[in-house]
N, C-alpha and C positions, 0 to 999 in steps of 0.2 A: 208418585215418587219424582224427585227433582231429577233432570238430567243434569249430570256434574260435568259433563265433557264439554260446559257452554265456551266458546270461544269471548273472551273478553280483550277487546283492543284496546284498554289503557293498560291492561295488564303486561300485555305485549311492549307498548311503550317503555313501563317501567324497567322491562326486562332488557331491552335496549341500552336506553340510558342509564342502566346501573351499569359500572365495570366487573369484569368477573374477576375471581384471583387467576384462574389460567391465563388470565390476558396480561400479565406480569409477565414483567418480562425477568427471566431465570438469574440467577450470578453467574453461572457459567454463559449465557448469552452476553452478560454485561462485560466479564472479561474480554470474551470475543471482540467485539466492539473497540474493547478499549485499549484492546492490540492494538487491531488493524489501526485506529486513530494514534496510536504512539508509535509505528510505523513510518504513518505519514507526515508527520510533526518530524520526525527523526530525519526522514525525508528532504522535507525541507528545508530540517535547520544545516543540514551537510550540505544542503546548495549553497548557502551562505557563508557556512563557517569553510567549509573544502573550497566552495569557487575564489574566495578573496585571495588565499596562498598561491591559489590555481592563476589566478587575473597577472597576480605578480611576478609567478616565474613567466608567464607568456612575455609581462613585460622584456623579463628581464633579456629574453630571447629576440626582442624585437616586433612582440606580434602582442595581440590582445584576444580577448574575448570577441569581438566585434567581426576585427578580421579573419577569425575562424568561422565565423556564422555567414560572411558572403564566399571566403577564399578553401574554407576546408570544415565544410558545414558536416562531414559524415564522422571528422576528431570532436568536432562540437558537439555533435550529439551523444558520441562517447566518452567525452567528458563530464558532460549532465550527468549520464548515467552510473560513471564509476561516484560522485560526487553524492548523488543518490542513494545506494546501492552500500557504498562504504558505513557511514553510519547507521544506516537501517539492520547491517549484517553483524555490527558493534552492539546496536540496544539487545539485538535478536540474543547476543553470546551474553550480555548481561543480565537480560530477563531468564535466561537458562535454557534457552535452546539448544539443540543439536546442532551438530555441521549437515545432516540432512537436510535435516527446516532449512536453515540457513543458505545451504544450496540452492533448495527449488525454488525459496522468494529470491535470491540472486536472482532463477532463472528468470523469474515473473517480470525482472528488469532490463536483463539482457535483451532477451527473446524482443519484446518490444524496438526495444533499440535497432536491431540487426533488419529486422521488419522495416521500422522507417529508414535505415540507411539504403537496403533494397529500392524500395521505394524511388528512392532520392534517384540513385545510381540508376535504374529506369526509367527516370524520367515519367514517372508515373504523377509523381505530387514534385514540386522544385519548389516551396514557398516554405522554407524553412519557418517560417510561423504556425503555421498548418501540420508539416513534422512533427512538433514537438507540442503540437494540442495532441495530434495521432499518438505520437510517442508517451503521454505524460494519462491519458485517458486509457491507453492499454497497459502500461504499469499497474495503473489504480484496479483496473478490471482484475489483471492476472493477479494482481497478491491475493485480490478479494476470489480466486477462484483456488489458487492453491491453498488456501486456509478452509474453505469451504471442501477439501477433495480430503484434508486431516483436520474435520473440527476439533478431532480430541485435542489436539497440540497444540490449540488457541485457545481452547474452551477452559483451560486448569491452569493454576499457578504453576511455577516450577520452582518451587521454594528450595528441593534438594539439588535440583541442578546447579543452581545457582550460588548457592554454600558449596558445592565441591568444585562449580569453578574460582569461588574465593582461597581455597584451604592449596589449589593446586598451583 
């Protein structure tokens, strides 16, 4: 009688280099994902669209972007952040989140911030370059942690929230 239990190692290989369906990735993973990435796009685009208005009343005040970054480096970094933080809490309310979510990813920005202004105000790190890689890398961590702490709340459309924030 055959032994059936033979080990075959090309078989093994095929078994490899085939993909399996579990290794799909879910649509509620892909949503996930496609928050956090429209988060940070949102992100970004309020650094540019907030800091220009932002650039010109400093002008208009006599001061710039520039001279906050060597003269008043810990309103600069609150700047960044509110600048950040504004439109990311704008897509959060139009994608149809709550004022909770919306809360805690504020906090995921704050929090960082307050951290590098410590920092500063310590004397612990002074290269405002440096700041705002520490600052701009523990953003990114913290939202990706508070969304990992409520997957469900990233993981699903909010299709009715979002209709009754229209209707309201």
């Amino acid at each position: 009688m055959p032994d059936l239990n033979v080990h075959h190692p090309a078989a093994d290989r095929h078994r490899r280099n085939t993909p399996r369906r579990a290794r799909r990735i879910s649509p509620s993973t892909r949503h996930f994902v496609r928050h956090y990435v429209e988060m940070v796009v949102a992100m970004f685009l309020g650094m540019v669209v907030l800091g220009v208005p932002a650039g010109w009343a400093l002008g208009a005040v006599g001061s710039s972007w520039s001279e906050l970054n060597t003269d008043a480096p810990a309103l600069m970094l609150l700047g960044m952040a509110a600048t950040m933080t504004l439109p990311m809490v704008g897509w959060m309310r139009y994608r149809g989140h709550g004022w909770r979510a919306n809360t805690e990813m504020s906090a995921s920005m704050l929090v960082p911030t307050f951290a590098a202004i410590a920092l500063l105000e310590a004397s612990v790190v002074d290269d405002i370059g440096v700041l705002l890689v520490i600052e701009h890398v523990a953003m990114l961590l913290g939202m990706l942690g508070v969304m990992l702490l409520r997957p469900a709340e990233y993981m699903h459309h909010h299709v009715h929230a979002h209709r009754e924030l229209q209707m309201a």
